[in-house]
N, CA and C of each residue as an Amber inpcrd file, in Angstrom:
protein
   348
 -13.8130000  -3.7320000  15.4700000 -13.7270000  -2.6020000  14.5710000
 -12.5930000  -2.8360000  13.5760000 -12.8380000  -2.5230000  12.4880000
 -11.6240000  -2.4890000  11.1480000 -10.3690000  -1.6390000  11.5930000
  -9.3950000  -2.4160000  11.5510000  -8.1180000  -1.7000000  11.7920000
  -6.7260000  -1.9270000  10.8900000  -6.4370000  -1.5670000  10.4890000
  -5.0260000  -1.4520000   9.6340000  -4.0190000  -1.2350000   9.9840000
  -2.7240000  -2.0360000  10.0110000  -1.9590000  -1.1340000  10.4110000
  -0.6340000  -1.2080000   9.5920000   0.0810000  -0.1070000   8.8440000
   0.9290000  -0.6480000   7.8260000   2.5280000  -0.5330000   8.9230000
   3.7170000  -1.2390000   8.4160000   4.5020000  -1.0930000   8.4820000
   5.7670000  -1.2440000   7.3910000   6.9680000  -1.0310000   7.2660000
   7.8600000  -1.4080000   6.8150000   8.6400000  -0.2960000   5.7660000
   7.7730000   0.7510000   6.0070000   8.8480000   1.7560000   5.9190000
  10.1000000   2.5180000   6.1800000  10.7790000   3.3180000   4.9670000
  11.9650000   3.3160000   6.0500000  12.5920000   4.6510000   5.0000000
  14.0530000   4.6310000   5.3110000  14.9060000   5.6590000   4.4100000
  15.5400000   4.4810000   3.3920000  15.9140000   4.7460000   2.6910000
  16.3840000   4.0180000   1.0250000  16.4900000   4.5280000  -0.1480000
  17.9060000   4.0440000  -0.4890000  18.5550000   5.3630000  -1.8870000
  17.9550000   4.7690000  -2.8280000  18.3810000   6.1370000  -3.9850000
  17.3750000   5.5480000  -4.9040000  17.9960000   4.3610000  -5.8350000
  16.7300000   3.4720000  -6.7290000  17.3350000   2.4590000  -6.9860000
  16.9700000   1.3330000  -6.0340000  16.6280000   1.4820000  -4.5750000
  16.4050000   0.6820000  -3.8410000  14.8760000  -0.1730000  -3.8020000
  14.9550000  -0.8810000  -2.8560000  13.7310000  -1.4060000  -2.5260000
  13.2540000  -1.5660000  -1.3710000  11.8790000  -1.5830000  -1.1570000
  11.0260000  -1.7320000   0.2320000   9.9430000  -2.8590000  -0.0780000
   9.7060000  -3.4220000   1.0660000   8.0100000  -4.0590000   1.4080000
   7.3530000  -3.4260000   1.7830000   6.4540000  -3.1450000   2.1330000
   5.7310000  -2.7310000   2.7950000   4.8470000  -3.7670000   2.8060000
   3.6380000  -3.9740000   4.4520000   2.8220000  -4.3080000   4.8560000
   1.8340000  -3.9380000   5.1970000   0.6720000  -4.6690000   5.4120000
  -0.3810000  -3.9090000   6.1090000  -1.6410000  -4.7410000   6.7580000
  -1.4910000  -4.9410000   8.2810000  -2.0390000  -5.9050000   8.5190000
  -3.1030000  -5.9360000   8.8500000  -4.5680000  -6.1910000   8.5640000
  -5.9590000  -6.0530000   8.6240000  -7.1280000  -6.5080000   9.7650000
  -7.5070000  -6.3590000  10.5870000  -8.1780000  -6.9030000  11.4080000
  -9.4040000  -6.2200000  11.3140000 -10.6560000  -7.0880000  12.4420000
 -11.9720000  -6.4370000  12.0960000 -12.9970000  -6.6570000  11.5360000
 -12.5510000  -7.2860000  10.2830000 -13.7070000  -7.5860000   8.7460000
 -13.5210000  -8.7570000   7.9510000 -13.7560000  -9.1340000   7.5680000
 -13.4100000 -10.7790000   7.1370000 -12.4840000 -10.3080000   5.8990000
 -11.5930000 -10.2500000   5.5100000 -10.3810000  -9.7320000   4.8670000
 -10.2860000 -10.4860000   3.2680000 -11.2420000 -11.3580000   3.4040000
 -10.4610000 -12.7840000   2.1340000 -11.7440000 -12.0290000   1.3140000
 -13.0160000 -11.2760000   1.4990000 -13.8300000 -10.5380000   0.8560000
 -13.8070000  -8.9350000   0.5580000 -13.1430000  -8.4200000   0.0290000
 -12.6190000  -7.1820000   0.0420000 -11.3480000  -6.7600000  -0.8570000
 -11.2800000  -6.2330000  -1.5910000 -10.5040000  -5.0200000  -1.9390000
  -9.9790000  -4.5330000  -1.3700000  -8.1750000  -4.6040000  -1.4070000
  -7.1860000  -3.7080000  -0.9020000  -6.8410000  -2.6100000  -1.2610000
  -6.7310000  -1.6730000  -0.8930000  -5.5200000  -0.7590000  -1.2650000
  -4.3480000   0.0190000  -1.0660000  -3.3420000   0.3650000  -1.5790000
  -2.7010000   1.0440000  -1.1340000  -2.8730000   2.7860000  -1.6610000
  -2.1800000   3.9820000  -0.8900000  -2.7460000   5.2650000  -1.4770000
  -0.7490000   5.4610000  -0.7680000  -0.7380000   7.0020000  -1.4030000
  -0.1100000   7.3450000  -1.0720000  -0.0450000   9.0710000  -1.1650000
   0.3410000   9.8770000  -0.1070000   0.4380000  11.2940000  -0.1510000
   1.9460000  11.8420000   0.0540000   2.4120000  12.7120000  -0.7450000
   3.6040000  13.3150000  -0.7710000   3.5760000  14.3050000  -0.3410000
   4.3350000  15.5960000  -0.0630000   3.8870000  16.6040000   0.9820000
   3.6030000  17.4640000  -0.3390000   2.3970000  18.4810000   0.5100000
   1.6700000  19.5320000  -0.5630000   0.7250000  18.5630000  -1.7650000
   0.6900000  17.4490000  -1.4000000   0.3900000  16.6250000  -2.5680000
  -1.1520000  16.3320000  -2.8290000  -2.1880000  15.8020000  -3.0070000
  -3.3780000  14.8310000  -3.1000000  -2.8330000  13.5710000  -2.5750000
  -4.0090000  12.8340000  -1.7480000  -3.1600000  11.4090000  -1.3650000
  -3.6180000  10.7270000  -2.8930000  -3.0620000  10.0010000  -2.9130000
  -2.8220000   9.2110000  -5.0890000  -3.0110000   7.5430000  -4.7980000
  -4.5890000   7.0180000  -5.7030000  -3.9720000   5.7280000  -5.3490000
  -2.6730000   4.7400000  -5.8540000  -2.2570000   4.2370000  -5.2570000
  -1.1370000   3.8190000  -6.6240000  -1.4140000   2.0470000  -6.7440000
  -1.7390000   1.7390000  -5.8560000  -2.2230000  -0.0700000  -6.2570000
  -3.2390000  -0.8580000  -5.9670000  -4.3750000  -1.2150000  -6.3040000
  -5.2540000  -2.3360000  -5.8370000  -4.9740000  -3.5540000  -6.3620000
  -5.8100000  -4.3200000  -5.2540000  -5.3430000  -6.0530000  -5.5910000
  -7.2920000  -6.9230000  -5.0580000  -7.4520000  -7.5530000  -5.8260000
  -8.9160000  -7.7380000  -5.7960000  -9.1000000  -8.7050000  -4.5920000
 -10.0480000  -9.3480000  -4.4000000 -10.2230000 -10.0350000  -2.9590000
  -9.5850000 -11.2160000  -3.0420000  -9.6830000 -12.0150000  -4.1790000
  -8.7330000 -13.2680000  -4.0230000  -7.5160000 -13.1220000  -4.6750000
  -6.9780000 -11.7050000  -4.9650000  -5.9230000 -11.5130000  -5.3380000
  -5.2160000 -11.9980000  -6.6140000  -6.3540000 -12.5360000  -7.7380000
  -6.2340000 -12.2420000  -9.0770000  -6.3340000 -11.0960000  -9.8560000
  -6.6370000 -10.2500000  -9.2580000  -6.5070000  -8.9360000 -10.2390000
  -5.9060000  -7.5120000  -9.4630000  -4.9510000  -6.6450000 -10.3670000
  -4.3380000  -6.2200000  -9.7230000  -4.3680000  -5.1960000 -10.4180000
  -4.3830000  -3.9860000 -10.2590000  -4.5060000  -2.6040000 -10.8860000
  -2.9580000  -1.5300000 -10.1820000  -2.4760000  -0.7090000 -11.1130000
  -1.1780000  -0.1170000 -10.3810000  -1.5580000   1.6860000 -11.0780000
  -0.9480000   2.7050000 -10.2680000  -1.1160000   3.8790000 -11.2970000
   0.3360000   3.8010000 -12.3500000   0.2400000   4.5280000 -13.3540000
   0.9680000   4.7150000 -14.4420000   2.5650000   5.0300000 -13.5730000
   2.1820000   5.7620000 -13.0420000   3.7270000   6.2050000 -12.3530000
   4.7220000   4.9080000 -11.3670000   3.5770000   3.8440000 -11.1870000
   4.6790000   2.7070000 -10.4120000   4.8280000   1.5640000 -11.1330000
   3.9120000   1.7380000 -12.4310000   3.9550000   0.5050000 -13.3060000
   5.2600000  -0.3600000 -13.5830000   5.3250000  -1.6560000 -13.2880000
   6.6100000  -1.8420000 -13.5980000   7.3710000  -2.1280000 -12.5820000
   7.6310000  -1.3250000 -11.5470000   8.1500000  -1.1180000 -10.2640000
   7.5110000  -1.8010000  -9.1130000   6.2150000  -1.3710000  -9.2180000
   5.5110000  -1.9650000  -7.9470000   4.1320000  -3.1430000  -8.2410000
   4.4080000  -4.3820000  -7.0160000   3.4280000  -5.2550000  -7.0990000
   2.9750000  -5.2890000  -6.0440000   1.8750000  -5.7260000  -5.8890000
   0.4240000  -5.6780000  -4.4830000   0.2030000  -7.1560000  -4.8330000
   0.4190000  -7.6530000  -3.1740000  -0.0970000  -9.0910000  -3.2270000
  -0.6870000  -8.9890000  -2.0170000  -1.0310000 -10.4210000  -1.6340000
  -2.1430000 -10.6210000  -0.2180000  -2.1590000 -11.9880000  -0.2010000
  -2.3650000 -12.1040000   1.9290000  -2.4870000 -13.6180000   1.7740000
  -3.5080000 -13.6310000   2.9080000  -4.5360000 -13.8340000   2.0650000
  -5.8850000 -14.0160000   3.5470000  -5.4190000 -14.9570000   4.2910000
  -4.5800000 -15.8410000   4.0380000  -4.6470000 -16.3880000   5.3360000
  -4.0290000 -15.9810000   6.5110000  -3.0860000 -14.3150000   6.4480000
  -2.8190000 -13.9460000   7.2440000  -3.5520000 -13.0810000   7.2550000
  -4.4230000 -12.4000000   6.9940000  -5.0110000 -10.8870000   6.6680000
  -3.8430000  -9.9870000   6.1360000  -3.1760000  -9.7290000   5.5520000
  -1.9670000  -8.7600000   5.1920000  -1.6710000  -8.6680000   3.4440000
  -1.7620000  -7.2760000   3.3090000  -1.6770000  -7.3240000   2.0360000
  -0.3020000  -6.5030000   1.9480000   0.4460000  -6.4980000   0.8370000
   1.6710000  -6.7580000   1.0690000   1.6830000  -5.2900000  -0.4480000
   2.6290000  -3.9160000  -0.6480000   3.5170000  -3.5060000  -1.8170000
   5.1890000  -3.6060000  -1.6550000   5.5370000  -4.0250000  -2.3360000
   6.9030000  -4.5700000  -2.9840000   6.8190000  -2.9670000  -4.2100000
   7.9700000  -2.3560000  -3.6420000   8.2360000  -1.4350000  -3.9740000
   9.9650000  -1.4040000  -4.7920000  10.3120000  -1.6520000  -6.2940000
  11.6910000  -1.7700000  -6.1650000  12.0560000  -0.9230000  -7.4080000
  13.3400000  -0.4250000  -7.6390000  13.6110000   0.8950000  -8.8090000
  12.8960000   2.1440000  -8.2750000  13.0480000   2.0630000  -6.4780000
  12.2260000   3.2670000  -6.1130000  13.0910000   5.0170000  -6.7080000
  12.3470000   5.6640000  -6.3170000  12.9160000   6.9580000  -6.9800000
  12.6020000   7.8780000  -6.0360000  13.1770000   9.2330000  -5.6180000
  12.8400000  10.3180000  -5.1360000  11.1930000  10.6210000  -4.8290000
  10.9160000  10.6680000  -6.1620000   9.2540000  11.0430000  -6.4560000
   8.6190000   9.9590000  -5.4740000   9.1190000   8.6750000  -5.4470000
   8.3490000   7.9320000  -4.5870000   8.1040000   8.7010000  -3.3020000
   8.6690000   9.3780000  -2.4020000   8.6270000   9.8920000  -1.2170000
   7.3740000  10.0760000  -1.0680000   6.9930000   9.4130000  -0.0980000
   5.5850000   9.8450000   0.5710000   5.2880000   9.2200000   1.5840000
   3.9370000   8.9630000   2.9810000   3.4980000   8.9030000   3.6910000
   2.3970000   7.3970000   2.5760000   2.5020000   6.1110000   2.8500000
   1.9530000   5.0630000   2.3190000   0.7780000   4.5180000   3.3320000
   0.0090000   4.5330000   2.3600000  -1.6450000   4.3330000   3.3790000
  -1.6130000   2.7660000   2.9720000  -2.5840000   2.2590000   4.0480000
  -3.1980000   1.0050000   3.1140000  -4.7350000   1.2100000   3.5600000
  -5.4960000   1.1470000   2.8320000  -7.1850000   1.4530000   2.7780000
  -8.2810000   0.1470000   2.1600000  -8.5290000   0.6540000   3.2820000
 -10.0010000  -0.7410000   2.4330000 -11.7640000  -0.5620000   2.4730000
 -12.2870000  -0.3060000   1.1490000 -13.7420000   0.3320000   1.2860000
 -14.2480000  -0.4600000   1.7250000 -15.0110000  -0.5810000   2.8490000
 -15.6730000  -1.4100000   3.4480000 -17.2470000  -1.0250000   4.1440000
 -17.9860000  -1.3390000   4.3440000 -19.0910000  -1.0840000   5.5280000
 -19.7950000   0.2550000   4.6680000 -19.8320000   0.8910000   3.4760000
 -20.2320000   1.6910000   3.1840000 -18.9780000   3.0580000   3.4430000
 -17.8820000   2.4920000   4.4530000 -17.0890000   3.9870000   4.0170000
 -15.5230000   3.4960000   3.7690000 -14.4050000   4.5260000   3.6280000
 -12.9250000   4.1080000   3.5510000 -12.5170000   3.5280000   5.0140000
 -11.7980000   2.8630000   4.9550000 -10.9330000   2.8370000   5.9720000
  -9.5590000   2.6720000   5.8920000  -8.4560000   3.3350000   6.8190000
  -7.3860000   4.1680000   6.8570000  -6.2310000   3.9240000   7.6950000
  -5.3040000   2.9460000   7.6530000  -3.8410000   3.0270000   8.4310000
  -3.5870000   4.0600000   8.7300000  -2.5740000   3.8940000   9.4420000
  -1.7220000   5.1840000   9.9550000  -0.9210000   5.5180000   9.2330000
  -0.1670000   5.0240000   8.3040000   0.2020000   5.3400000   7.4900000
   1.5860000   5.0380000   7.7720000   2.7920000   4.7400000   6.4660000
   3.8870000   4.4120000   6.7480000   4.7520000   5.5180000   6.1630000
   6.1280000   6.0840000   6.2100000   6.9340000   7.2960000   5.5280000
   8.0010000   6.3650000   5.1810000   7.8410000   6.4490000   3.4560000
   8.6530000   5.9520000   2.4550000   9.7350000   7.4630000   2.3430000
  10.9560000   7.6030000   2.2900000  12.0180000   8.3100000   1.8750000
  12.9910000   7.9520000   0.8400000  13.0500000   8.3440000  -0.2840000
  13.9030000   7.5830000  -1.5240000  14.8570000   8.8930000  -1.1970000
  16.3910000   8.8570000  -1.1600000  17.4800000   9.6240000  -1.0960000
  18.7380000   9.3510000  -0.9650000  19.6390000   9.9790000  -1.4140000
  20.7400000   9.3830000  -1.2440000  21.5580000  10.1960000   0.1410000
């Protein structure tokens, strides 16, 4: 069964930086579309990065442009956001998702905290 599981969240002032991970099992990984989403409290979950299957193409939302890059290395299954010039607003609960089999599928999700 498809499983995700992100880690590498944490607390970090602002200005700072994070990795985050997310490691994939289940589905043959090197064919597929990553993503990352993210929900803030009271929020919509928001996507904020995809990275295409062989990891030439990379899409970000307007709000992390700049800041954040999405990479991947099938040969581990793990697709990777590099999060840096984080900010307050970043705060949220970080998914990593991958459409697969006809539906989403969903980490547990990691809790990013930007604060001083």
């Amino acid at each position: 069964q498809v499983q995700l599981v992100e880690s590498g969240g944490g607390l970090v002032q602002p200005g700072g930086s994070l990795r985050l991970s997310c490691a994939a099992s289940g589905f043959t990984f090197s064919d597929y579309v990553m993503n990352w989403y993210r929900q803030a409290p009271g929020k919509e979950r928001e996507l904020v990065a995809s990275i295409s299957s062989t990891g030439l193409r990379t899409n970000f939302a307007d709000s992390v442009k700049g800041r954040f890059t999405i990479s991947r290395d099938n040969a581990k299954n793990t697709v990777y956001l590099q999060m840096n010039t984080l900010k307050p607003e970043d705060t949220a609960v970080y998914y990593c998702n991958v459409p697969a089999f006809g539906r989403d599928y969903w980490g547990q999700g990691t809790q990013v905290t930007v604060s001083s």
